[in-house]
N, CA, C and O atoms as CSV, one atom per row, in Angstrom:
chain,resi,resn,atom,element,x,y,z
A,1,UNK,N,N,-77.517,8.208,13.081
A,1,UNK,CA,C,-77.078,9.552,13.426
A,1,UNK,C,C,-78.318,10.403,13.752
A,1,UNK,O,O,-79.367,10.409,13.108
A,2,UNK,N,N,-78.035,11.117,14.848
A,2,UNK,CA,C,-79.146,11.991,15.117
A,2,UNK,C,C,-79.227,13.331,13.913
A,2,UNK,O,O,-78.267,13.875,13.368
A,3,UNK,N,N,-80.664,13.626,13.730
A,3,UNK,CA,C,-80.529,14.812,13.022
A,3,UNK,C,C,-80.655,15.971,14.141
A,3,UNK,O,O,-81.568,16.146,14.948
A,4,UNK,N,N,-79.885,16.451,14.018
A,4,UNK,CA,C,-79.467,17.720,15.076
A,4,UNK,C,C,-80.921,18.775,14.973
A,4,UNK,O,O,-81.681,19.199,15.843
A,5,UNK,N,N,-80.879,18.932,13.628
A,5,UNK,CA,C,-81.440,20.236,13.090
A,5,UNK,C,C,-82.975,20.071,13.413
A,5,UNK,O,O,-83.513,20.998,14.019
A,6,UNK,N,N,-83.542,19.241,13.148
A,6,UNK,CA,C,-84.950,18.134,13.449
A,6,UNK,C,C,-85.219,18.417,14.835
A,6,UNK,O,O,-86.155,18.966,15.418
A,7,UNK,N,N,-83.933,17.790,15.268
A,7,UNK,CA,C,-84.057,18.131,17.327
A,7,UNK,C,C,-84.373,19.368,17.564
A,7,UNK,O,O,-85.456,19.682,18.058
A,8,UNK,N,N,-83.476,20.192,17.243
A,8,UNK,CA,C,-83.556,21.990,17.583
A,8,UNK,C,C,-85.191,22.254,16.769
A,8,UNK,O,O,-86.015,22.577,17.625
A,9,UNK,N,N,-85.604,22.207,15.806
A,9,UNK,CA,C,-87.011,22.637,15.607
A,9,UNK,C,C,-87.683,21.811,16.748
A,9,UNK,O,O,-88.678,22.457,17.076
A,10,UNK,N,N,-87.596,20.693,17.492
A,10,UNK,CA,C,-88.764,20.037,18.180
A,10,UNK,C,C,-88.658,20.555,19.454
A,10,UNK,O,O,-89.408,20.327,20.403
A,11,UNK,N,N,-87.630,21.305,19.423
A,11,UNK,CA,C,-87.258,22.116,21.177
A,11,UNK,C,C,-86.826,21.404,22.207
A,11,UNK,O,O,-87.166,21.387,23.390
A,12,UNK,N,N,-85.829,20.667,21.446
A,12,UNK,CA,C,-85.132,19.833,22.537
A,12,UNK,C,C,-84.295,20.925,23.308
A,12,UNK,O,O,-84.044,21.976,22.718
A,13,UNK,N,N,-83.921,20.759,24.395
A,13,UNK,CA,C,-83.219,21.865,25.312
A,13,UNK,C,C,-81.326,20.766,24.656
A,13,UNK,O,O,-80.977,19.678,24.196
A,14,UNK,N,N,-80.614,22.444,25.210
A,14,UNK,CA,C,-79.580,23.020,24.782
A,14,UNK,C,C,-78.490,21.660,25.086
A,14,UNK,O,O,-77.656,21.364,24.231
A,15,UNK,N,N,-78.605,20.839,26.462
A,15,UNK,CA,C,-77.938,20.292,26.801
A,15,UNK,C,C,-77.810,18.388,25.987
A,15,UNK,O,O,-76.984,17.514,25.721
A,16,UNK,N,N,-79.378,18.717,25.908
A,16,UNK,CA,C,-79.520,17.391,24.890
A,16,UNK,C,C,-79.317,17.242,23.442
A,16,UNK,O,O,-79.256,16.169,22.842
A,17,UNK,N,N,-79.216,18.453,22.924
A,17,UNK,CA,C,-78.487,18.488,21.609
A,17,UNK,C,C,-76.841,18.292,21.818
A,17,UNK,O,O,-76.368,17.322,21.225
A,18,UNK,N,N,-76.103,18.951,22.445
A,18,UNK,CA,C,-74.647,18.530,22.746
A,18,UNK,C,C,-74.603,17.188,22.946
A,18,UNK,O,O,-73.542,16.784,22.469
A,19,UNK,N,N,-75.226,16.304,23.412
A,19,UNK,CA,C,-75.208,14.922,23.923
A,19,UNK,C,C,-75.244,14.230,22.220
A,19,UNK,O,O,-74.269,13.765,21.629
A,20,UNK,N,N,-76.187,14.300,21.868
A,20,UNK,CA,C,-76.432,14.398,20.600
A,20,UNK,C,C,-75.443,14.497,19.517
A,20,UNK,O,O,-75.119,13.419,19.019
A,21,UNK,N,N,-74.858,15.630,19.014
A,21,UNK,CA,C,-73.284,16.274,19.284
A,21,UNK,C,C,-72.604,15.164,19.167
A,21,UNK,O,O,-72.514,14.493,18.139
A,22,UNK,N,N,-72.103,14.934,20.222
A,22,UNK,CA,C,-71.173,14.194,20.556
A,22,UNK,C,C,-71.100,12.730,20.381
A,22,UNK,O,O,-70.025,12.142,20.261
A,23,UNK,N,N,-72.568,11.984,20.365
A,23,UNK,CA,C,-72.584,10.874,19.943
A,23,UNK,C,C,-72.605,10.864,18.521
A,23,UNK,O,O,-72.220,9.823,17.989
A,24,UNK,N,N,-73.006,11.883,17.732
A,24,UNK,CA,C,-73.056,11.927,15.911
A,24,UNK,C,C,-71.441,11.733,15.644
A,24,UNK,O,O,-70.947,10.911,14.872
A,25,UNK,N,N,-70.717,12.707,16.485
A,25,UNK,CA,C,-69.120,13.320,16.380
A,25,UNK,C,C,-68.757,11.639,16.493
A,25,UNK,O,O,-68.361,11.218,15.406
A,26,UNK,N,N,-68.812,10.391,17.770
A,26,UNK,CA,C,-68.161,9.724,17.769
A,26,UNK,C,C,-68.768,8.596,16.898
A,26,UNK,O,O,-68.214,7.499,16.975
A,27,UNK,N,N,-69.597,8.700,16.263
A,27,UNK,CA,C,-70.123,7.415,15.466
A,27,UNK,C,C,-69.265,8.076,14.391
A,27,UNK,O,O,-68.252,7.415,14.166
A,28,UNK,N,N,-69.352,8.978,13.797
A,28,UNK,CA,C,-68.042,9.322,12.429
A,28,UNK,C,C,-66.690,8.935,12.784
A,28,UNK,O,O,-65.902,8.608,11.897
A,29,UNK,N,N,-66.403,8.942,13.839
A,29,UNK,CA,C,-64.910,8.891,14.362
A,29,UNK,C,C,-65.072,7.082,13.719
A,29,UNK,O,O,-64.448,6.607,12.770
A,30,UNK,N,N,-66.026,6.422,14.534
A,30,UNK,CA,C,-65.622,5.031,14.801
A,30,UNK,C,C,-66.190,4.569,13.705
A,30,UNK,O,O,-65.788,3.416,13.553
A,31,UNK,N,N,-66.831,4.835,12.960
A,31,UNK,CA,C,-66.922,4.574,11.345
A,31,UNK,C,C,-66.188,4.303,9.806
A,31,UNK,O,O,-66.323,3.608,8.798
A,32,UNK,N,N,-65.169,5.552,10.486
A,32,UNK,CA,C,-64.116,5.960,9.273
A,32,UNK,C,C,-62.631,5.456,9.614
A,32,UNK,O,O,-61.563,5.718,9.061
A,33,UNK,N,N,-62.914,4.688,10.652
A,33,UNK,CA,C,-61.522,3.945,11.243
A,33,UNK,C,C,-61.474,2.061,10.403
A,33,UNK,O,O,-62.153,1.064,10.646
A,34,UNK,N,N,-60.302,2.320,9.367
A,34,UNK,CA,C,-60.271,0.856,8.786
A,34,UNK,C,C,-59.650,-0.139,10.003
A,34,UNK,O,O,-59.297,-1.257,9.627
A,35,UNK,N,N,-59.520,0.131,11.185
A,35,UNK,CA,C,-58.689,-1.315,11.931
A,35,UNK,C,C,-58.938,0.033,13.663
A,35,UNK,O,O,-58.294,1.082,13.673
A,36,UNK,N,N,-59.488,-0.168,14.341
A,36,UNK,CA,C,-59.390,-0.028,15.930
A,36,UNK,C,C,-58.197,-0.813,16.783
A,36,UNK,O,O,-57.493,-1.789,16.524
A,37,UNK,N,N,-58.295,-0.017,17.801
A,37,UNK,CA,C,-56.777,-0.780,18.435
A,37,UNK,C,C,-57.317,0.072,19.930
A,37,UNK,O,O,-57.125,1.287,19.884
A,38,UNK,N,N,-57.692,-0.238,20.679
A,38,UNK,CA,C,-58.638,0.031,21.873
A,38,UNK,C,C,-57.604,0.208,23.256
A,38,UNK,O,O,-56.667,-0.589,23.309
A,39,UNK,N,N,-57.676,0.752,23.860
A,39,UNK,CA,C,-57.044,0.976,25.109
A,39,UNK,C,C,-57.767,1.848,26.092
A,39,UNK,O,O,-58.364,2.860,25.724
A,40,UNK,N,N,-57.712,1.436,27.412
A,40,UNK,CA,C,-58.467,1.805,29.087
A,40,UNK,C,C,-58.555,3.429,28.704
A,40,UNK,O,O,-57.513,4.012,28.404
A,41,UNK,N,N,-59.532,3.975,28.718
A,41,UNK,CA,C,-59.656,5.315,29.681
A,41,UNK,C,C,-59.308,5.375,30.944
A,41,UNK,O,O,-59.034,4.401,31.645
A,42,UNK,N,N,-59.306,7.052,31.433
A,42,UNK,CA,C,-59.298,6.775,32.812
A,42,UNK,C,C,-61.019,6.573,33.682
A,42,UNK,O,O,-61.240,6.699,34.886
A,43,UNK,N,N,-62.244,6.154,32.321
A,43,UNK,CA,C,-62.938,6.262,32.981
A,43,UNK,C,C,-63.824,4.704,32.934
A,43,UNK,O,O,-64.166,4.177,31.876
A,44,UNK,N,N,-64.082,4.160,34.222
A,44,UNK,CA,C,-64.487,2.556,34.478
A,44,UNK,C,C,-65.219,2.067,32.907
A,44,UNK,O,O,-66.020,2.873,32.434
A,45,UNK,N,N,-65.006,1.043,32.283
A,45,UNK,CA,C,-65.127,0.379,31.380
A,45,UNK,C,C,-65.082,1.002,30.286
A,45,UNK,O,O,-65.705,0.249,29.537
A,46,UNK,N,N,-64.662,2.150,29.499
A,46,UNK,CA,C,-64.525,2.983,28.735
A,46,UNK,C,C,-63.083,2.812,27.839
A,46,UNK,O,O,-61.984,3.042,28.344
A,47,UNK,N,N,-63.223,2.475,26.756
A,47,UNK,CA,C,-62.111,2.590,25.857
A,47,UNK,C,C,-62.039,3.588,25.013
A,47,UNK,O,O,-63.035,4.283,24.812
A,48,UNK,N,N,-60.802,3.838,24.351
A,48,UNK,CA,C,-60.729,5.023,23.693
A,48,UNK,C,C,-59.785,4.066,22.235
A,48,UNK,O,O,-58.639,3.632,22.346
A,49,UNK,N,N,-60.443,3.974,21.292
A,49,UNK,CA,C,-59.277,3.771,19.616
A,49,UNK,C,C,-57.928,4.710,19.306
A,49,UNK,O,O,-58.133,5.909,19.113
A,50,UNK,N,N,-56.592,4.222,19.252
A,50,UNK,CA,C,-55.568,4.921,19.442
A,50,UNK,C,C,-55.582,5.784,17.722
A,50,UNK,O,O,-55.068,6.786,17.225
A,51,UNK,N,N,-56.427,4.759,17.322
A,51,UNK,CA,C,-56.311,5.543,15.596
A,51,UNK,C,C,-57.482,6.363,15.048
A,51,UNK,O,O,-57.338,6.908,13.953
A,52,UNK,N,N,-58.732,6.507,15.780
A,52,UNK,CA,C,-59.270,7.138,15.235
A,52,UNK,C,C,-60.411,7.953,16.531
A,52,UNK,O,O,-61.422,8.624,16.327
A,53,UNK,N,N,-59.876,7.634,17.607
A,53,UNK,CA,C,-60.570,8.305,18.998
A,53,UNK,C,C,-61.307,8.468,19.666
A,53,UNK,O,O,-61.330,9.063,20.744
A,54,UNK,N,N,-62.338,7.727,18.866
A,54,UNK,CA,C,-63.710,6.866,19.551
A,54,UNK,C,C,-63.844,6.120,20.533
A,54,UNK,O,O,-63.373,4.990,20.406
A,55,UNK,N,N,-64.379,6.400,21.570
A,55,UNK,CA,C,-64.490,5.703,22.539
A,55,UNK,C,C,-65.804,5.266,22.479
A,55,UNK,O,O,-66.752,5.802,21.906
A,56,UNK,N,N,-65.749,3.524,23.576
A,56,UNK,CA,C,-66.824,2.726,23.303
A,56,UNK,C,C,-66.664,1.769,24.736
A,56,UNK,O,O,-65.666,1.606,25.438
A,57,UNK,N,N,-67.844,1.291,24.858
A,57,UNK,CA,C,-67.957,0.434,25.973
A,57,UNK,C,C,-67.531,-0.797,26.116
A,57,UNK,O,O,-67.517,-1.441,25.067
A,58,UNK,N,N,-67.011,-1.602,27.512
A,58,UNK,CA,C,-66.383,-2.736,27.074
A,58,UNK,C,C,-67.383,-4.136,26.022
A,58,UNK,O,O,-66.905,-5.098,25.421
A,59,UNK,N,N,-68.912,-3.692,26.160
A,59,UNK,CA,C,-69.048,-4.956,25.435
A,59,UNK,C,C,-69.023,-4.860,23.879
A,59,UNK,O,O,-69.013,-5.881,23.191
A,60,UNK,N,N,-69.012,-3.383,23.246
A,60,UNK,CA,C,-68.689,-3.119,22.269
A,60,UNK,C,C,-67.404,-3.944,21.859
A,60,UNK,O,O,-67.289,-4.748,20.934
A,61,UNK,N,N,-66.350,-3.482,22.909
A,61,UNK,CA,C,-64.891,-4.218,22.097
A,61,UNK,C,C,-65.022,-5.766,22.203
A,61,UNK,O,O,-64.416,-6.426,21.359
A,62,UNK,N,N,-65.801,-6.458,23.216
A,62,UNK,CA,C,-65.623,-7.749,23.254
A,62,UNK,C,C,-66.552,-7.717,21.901
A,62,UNK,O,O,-65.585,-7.766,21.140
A,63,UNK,N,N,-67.461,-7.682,21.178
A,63,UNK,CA,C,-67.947,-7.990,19.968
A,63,UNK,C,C,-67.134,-7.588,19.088
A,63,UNK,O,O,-67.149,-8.356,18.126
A,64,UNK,N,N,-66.387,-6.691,18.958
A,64,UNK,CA,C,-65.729,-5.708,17.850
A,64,UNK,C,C,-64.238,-6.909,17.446
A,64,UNK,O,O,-63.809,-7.354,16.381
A,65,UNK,N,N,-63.805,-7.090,18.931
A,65,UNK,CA,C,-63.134,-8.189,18.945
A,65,UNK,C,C,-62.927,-9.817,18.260
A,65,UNK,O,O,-62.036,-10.516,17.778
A,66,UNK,N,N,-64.524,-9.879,18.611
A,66,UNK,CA,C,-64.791,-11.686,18.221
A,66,UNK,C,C,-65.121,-11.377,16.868
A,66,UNK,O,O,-64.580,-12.191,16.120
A,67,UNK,N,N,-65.518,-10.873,16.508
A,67,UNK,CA,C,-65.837,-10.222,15.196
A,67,UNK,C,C,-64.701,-10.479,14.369
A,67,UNK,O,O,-64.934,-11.167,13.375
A,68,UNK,N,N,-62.824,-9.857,14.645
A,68,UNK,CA,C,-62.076,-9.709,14.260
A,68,UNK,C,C,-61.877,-10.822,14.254
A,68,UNK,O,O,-61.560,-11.313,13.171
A,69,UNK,N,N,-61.974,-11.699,15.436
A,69,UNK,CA,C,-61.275,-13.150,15.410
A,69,UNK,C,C,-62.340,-13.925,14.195
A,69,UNK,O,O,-61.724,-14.412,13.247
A,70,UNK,N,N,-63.276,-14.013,14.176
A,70,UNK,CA,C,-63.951,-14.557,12.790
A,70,UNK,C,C,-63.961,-14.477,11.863
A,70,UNK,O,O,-64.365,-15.374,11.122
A,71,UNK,N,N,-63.538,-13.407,11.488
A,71,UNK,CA,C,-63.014,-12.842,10.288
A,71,UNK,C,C,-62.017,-13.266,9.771
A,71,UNK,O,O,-61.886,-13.109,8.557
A,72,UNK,N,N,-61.260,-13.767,10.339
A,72,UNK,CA,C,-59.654,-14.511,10.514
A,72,UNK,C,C,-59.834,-15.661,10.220
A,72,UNK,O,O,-59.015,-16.372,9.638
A,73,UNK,N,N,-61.101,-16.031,10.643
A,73,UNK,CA,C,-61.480,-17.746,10.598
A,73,UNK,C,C,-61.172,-18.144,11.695
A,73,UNK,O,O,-61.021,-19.365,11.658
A,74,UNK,N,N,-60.918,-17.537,13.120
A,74,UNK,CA,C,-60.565,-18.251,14.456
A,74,UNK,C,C,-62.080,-18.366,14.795
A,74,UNK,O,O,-62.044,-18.230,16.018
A,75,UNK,N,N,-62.843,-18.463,14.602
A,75,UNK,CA,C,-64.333,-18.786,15.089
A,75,UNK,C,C,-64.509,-20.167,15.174
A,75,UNK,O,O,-63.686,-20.695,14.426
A,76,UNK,N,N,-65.412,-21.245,15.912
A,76,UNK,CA,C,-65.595,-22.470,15.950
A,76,UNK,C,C,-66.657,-22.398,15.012
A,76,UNK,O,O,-67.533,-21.582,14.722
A,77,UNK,N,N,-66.218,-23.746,14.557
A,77,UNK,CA,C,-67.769,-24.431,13.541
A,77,UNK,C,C,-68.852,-24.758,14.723
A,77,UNK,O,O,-68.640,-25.677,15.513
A,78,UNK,N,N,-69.944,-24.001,14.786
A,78,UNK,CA,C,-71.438,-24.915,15.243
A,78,UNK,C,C,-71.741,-25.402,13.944
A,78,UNK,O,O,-72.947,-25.475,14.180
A,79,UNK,N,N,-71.667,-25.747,12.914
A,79,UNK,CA,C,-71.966,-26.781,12.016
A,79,UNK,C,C,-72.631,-28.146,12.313
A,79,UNK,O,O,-71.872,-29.076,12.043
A,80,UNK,N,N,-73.750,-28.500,12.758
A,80,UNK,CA,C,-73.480,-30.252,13.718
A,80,UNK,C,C,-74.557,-30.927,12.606
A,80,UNK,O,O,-74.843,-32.123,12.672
C-alpha cells in the first residue's frame, strides 16, 4: 500500500496521489474478499469481482484462477 501521506510531504503532484488513491482503495477491496467471482468490464482485458469490486487484469485472474484449481487439488503432480 502506498503511504499517501509520505507522498504528499515528498510533493508528489495532485494527480499522482489519486492514482495512488485508487490503487490503495482497490488492493483493500481485493483483499477483504473471501472467494472472487470475476466478470468483463467494458474496458479491454479488465475484470471487475461481483463481490467485492476490484478490478484486475486478465493475468491476475488466470493466476487467481489456477491458484483456485490447486487448492482443490486439480493441479498436476511434477513429482518425477
Amino acid at each position: 500500500m502506498f503511504d499517501i501521506e509520505k507522498a504528499k510531504a515528498k510533493g508528489i503532484d495532485g494527480q499522482s496521489i489519486a492514482i495512488m488513491q485508487s490503487i490503495n482503495e482497490n488492493t483493500a477491496k481485493r483483499e477483504s474478499c473471501n472467494l472472487h467471482e470475476f466478470e468483463k468490464t467494458d474496458r479491454i482485458g479488465k475484470y471487475r469481482c461481483k463481490n467485492c469490486g476490484c478490478v484486475e487484469d486478465g493475468g491476475f485472474i488466470l493466476a487467481y484462477e489456477q491458484g483456485l484449481k490447486h487448492g482443490k487439488g486439480g493441479g498436476s503432480d511434477n513429482s518425477n
